[in-house]
C-alpha positions in Angstrom: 7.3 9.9 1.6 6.6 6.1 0.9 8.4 4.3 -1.2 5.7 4.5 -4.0 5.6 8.1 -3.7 9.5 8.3 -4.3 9.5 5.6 -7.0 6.6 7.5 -9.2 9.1 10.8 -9.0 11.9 8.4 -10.0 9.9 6.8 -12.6 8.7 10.3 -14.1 12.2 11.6 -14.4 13.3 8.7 -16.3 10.8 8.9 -18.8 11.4 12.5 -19.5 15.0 11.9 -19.9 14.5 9.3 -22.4 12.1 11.3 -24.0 15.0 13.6 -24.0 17.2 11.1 -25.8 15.1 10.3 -28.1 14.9 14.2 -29.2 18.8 14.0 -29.3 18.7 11.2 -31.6 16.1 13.0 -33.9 17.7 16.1 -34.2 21.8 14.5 -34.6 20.1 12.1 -37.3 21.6 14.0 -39.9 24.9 15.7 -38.1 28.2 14.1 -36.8 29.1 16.7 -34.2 27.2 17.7 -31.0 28.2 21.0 -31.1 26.1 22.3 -28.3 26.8 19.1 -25.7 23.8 17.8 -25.2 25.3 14.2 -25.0 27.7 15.5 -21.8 25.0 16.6 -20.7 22.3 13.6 -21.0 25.0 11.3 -20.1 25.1 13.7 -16.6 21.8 13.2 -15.9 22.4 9.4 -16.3 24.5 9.3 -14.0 22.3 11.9 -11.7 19.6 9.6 -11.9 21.9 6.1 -10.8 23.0 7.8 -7.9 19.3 8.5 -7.2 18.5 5.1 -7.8 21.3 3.6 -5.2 19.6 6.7 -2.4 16.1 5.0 -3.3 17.8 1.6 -2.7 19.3 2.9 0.4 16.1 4.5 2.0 13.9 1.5 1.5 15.5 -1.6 1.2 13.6 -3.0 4.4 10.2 -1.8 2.5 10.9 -2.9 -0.4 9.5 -6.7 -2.3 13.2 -8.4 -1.8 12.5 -9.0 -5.7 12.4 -5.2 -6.6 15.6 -4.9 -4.5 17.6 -7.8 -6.5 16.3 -5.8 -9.6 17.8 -2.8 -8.8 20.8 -4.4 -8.0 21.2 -6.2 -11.2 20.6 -3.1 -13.2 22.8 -1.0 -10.8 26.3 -3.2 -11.1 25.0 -3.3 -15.2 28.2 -2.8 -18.0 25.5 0.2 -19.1 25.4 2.0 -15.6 29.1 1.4 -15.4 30.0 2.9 -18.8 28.1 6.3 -18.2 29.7 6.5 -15.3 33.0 5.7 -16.8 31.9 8.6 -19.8 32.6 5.8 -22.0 32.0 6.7 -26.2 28.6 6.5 -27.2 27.1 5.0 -23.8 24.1 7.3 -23.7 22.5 5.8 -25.8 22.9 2.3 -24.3 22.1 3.6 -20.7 18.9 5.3 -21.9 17.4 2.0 -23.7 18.4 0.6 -20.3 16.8 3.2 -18.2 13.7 2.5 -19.8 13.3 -1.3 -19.4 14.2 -1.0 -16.1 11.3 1.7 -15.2 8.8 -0.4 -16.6 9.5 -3.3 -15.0 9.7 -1.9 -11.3 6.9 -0.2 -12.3 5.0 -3.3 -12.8 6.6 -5.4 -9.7 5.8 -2.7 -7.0 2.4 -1.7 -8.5 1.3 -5.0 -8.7 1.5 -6.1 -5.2 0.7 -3.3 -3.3 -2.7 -3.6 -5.5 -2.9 -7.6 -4.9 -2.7 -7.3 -1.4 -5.0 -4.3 -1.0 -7.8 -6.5 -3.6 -7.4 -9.1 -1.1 -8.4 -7.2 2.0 -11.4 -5.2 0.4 -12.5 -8.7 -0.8 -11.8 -10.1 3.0 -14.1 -7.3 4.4 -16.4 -7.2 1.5 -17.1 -11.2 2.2 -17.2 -10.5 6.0 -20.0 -8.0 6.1 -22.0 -10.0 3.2 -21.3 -13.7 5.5 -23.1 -11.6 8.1 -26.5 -11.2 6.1 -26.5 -14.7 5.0 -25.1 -17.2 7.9 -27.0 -17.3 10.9 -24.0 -19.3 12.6 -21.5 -16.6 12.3 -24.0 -12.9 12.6 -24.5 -14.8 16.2 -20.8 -15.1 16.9 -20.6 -11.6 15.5 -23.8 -10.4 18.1 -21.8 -12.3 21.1 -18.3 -9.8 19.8 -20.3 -6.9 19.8 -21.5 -7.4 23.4 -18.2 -8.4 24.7 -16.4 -5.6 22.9 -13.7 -4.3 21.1 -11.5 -7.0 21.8 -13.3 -10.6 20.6 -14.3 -8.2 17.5 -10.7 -8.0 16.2 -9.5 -11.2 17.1 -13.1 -12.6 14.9 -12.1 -10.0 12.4 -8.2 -11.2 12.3 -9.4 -14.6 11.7 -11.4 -13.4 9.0 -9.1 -11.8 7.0 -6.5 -14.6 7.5 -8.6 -17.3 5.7 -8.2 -14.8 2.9 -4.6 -14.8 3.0 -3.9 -11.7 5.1 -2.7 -11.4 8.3 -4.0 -8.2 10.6 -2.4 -6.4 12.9 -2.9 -3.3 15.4 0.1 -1.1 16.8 1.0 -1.3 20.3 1.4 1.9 22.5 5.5 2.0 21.0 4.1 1.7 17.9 5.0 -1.6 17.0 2.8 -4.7 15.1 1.1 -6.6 17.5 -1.1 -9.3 17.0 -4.9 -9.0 17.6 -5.3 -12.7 19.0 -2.1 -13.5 20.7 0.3 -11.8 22.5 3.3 -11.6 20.4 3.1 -11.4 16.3 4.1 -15.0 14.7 8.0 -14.8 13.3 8.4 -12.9 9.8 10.0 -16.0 8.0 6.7 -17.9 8.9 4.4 -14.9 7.9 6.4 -15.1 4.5 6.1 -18.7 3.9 1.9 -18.7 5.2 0.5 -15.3 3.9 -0.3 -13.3 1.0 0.0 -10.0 2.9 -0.3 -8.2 6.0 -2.0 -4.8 7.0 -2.6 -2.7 9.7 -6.1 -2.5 11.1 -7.7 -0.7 14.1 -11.2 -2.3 15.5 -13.7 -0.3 17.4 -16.7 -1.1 18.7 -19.6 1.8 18.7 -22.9 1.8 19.9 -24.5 4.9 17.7 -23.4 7.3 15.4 -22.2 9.7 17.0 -19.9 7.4 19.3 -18.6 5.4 15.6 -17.5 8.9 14.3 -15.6 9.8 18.1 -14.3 5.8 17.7 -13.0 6.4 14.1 -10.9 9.5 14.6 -9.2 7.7 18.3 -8.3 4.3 15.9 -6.6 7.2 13.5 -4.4 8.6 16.1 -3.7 4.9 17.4 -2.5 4.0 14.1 -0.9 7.2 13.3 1.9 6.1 16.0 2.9 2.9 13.5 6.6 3.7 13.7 7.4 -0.2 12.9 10.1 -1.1 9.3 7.8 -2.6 6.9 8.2 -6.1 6.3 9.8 -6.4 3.0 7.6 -7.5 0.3 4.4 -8.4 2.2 2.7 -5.5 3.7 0.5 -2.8 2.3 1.9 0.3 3.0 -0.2 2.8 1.2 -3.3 1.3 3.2 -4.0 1.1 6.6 -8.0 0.4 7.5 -9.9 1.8 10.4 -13.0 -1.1 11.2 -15.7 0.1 12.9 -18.5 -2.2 14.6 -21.9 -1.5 15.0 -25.2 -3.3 15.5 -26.9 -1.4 13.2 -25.3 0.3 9.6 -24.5 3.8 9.8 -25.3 6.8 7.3 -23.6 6.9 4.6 -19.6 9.1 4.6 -20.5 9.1 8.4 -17.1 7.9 9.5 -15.7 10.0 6.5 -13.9 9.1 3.1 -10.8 7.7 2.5 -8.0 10.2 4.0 -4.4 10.4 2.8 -2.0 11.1 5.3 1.1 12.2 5.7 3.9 9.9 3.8 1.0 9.2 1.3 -1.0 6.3 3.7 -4.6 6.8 3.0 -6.8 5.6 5.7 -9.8 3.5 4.5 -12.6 3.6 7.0 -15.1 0.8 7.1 -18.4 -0.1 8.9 -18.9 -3.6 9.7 -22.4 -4.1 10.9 -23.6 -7.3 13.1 -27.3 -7.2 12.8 -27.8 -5.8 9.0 -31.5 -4.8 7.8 -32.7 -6.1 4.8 -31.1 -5.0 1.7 -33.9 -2.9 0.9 -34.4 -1.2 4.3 -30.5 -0.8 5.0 -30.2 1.1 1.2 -32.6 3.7 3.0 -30.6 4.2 6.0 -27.0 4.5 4.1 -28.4 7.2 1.7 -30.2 9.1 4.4 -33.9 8.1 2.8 -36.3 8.9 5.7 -39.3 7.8 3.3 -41.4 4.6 4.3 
């Protein structure tokens, strides 16, 4: 499960305990005993839930924005997380206003730049096959990859996406980042300091249909052995993109939707075409029209 996936369960039972609380405080508007312990018990689940919150700490600290991390660590070594430990008078209450600060604003800081980073690449790739229709200079170099293969595609493609702020990689056969232009990744301080993310890519090169669809499902199982930590804060880990090349663009869904894998990674599959038709002519071939 990525750390996402564990944070929306977190996030969820938060806000149905201070849902909870906030039924307490309804009904005991009008009483001065709690007859029935209802505040034992939602001070319990406060304490449940901080003790989930340090395993979530635990599990994904390399994963995590260092940002999210200092959060949780501020809120963790709190006076209100202390006091509901302690079963201090009255700290529900405190602990539950808490709780529910602190939701929405991890919430917002891990949301937030998964879906930056991800913008950024769909814009990268979005820019790349447009650049293709439009600038003679670079559909040549992109005609000269294609001939030469897989490789000068990925390192053209890397170079791409790094003028929009992300940094590609592939996995080696260890399952490891490696970098698609020289032989060893650049150091993760200097990828912090120069980029705005990072994501995983696999490049294939594919002469028809039929061999794009055989190419796509091998770059799956290549980047299904990505075993690598993430690096904290800067890659997109509910993303990883499966690029294939072709001279011509193929029929629409023909490499297949996006898939969700296990963990919750959802592989985006894109064509990247070298020698695009017109707009008119390639809207017939990617919705199957066979009229002239």
């Amino acid at each position: 499960m990525s750390y996402a996936e564990q944070w929306a369960a977190l996030a969820t039972q938060i806000k149905g305990l201070v849902r909870a609380g906030e039924l307490y405080g309804l009904f005991q508007s009008h009483r001065d005993a709690d007859s029935y312990g209802a505040e034992k018990f939602l001070r319990e689940q406060c304490v449940t839930l901080a003790q989930s919150l340090e395993q979530f700490r635990r599990d994904f600290v390399h994963a995590l924005p260092s940002t999210t991390v200092a959060r949780i660590d501020r809120f963790l070594g709190t006076n209100l997380v202390q006091a509901v430990k302690n079963g201090a008078t009255d700290s529900v209450r405190g602990a539950l206003v808490g709780l529910s600060a602190f939701e929405a604003e991890i919430t917002f800081l891990l949301a937030g730049r998964q879906e930056h980073i991800k913008a950024r690449t769909e814009r990268a790739l979005l820019h790349l096959q447009r650049v293709l229709v439009v600038d003679p200079d670079m559909s040549a170099k992109w005609k000269k990859a294609f001939i030469e293969g897989e490789v000068a595609c990925e390192r053209l493609g890397s170079i791409h996406l790094l003028s929009h702020g992300i940094y590609a990689f592939k996995v080696d056969a260890i399952g490891a980042r490696t970098d698609l232009v020289y032989n060893e990744p650049p150091p993760d301080a200097l990828l912090a300091q120069a980029v705005e993310g990072i994501v995983l890519t696999e490049w294939k090169v594919a002469k028809n249909t039929e061999r794009a669809m055989v190419a796509a499902r091998s770059a799956r199982v290549q980047a299904d052995r990505y075993s690598q930590g993430a690096l904290a804060g800067l890659e997109l880990t509910s993303h990883r993109y499966i690029i294939v090349v072709t001279q011509k663009g193929l029929p629409q869904d023909s490499l297949g939707a996006d898939e969700r894998a296990g963990g919750g990674v959802i592989y985006r599959y894109v064509n990247i075409v070298t020698e695009p038709d017109v707009p008119s002519k390639a809207a017939k071939v990617l919705t199957g029209s066979t009229k002239k």
